[in-house]
KELO-372620 format. One line per 2 residues: number of its first residue (from 1); for each residue x, y, z of N, C-alpha, C. Coordinates in steps of 0.1 Angstrom, whole numbers, plus 5000, padded with zeros to 4 digits. Atoms other than C-alpha are relative to their C-alpha. Layout:
BEGIN
NUM> X Y Z X Y Z X Y Z; ...
//
This chain:
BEGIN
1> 5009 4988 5000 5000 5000 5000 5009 5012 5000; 4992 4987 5001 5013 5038 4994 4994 5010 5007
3> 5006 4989 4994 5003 5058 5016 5008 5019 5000; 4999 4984 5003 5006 5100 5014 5000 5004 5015
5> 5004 4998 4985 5011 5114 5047 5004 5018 5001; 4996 4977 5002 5006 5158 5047 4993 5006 5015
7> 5003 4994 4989 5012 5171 5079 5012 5008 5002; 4989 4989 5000 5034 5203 5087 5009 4993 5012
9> 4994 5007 4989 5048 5183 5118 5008 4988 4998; 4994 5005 5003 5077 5172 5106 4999 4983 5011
11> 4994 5009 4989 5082 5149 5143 4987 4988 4995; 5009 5008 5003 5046 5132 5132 5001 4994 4988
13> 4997 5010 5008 5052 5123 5100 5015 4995 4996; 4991 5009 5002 5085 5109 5104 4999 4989 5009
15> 5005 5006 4993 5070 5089 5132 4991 4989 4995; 5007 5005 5011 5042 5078 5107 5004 4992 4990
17> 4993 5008 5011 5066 5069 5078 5002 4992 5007; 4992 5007 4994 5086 5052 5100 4994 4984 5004
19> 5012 5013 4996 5059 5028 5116 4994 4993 4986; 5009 5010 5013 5042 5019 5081 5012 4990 4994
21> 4991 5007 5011 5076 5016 5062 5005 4987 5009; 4998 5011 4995 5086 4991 5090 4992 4988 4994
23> 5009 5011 5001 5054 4970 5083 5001 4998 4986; 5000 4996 5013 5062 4973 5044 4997 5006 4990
25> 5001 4990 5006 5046 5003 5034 5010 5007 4994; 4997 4989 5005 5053 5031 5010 4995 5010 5002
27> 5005 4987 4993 5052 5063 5026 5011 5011 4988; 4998 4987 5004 5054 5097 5008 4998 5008 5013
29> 5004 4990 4990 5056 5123 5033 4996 5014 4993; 4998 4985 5007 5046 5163 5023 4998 5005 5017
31> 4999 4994 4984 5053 5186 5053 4991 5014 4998; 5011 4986 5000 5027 5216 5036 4989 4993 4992
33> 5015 5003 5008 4994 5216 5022 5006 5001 4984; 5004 4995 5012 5004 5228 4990 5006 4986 4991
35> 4993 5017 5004 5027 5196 4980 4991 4992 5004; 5012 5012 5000 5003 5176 4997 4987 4998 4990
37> 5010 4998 5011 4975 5188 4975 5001 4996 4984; 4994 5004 5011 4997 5183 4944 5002 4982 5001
39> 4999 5014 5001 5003 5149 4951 4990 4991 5003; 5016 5006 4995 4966 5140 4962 4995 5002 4986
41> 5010 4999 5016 4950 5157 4927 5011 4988 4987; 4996 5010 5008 4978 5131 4915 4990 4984 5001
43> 5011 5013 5001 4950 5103 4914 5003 4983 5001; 4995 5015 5004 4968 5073 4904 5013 4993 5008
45> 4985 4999 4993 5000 5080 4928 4999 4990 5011; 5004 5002 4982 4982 5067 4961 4994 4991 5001
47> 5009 5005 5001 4967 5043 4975 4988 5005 5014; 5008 4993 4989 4956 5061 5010 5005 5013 5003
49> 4992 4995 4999 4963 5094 5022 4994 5005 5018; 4998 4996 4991 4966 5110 5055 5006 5015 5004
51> 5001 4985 5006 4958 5149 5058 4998 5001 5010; 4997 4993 4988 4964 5172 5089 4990 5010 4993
53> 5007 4988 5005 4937 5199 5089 5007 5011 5006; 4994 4986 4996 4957 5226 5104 5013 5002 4997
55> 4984 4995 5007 4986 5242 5083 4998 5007 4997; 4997 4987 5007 5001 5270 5071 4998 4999 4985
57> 5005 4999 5017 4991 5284 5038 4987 4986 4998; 5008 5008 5007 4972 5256 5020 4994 4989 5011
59> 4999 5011 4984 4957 5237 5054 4989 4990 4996; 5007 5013 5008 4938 5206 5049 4980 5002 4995
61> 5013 4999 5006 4903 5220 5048 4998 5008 4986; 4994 4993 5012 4918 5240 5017 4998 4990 4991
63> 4999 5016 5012 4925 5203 5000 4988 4997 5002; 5009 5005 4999 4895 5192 5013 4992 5003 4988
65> 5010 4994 5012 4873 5215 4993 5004 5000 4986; 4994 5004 5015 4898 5211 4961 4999 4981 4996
67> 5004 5013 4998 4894 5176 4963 4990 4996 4995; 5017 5004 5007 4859 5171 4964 4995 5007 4986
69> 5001 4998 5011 4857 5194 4938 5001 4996 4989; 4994 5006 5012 4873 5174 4915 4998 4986 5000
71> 5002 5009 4997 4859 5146 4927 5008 4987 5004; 4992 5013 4998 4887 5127 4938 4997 4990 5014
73> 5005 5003 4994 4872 5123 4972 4991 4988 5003; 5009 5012 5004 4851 5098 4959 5006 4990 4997
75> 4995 5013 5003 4873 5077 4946 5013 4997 5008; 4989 5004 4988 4905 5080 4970 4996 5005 5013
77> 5009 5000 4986 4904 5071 5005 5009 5012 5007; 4992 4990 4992 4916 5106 5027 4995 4999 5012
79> 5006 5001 4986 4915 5102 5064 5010 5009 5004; 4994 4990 4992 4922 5130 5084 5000 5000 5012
81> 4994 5001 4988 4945 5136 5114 5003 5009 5001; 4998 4984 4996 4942 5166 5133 5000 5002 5017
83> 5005 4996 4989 4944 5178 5168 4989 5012 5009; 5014 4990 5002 4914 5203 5162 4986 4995 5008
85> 5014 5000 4997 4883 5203 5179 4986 5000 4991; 5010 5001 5009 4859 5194 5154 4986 4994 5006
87> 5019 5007 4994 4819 5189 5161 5001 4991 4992; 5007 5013 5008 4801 5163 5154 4995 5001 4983
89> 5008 4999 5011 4783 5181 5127 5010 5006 4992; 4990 4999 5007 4817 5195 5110 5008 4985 4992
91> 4998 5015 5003 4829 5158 5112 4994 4992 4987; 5016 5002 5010 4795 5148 5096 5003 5005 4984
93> 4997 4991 5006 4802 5174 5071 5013 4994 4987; 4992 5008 5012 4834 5158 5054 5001 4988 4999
95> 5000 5013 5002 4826 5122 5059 4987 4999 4994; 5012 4995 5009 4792 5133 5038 5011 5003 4984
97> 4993 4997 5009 4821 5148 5016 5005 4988 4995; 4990 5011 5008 4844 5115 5009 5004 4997 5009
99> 4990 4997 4992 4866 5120 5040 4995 4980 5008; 5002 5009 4992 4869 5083 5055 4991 4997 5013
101> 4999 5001 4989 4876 5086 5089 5008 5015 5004; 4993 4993 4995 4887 5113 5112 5010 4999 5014
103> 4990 5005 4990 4914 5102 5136 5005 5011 5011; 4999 4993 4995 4919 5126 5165 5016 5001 5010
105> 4984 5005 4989 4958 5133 5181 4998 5006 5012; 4990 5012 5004 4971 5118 5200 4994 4986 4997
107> 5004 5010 5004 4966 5084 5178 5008 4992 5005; 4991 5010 4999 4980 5053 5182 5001 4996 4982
109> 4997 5007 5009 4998 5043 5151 4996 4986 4996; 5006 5013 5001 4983 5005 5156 4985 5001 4998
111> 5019 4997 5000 4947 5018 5156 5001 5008 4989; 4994 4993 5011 4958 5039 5125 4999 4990 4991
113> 4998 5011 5010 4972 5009 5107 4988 4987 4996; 5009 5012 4998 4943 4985 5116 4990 5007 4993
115> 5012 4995 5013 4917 5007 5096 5007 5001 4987; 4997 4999 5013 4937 5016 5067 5003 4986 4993
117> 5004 5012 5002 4945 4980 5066 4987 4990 4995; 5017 5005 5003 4906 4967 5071 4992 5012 4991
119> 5003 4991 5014 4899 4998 5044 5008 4993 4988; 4995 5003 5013 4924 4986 5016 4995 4987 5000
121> 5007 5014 5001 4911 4948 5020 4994 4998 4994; 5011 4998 5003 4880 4959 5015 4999 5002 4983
123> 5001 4995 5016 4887 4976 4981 5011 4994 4996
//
């Protein structure tokens, strides 16, 4: 599996690579929205991705809404990892959009792996 992992926190997604590429993953990391976005409207690149809503410049509800627009949402799986306080009805909101799951930090990397896992199976 190739996973995409766009979070400005560098410590988090070297932490993230780290753990998948162990288990045999391919991890891309992007440490801004705007690379991450480029490499998400890349369609064919990915097989999951993994999007931080809070960044500078281009922040993940930025992608979010370019995304859906282009409907890639629909067809690739993006689950978002944020330490944000999001409602219920915001949540609601982009998992109505495409958005998987929303993963809240601090995650556990194993509870992480075990959905994107029991998600790629599936498809």
């Amino acid at each position: 599996m190739e996973i995409l992992i766009i979070d400005d926190d560098p410590d988090i997604t070297e932490t993230l690579a780290d753990y998948f590429r162990e288990r045999g993953e391919v991890c891309r990391v992007y440490n801004n929205g705007e690379d991450g976005l480029k490499a998400m409207s890349s369609e064919g690149s990915f097989d999951v991705a993994l999007l931080d809503l809070s960044m500078p410049g281009i922040n993940g509800f930025d992608s979010l809404r370019a995304l859906a627009y282009k409907g890639i949402l629909r067809r690739k799986p993006v689950f978002v990892i944020t330490a944000m306080d999001i409602s219920p009805e915001s949540e609601k909101l982009m998992r109505d959009a495409g958005v998987m799951k929303v993963f809240r930090k601090p995650f556990s990397p194993e509870s992480l792996a075990k959905t994107l896992e029991t998600y790629h199976k599936k498809n």
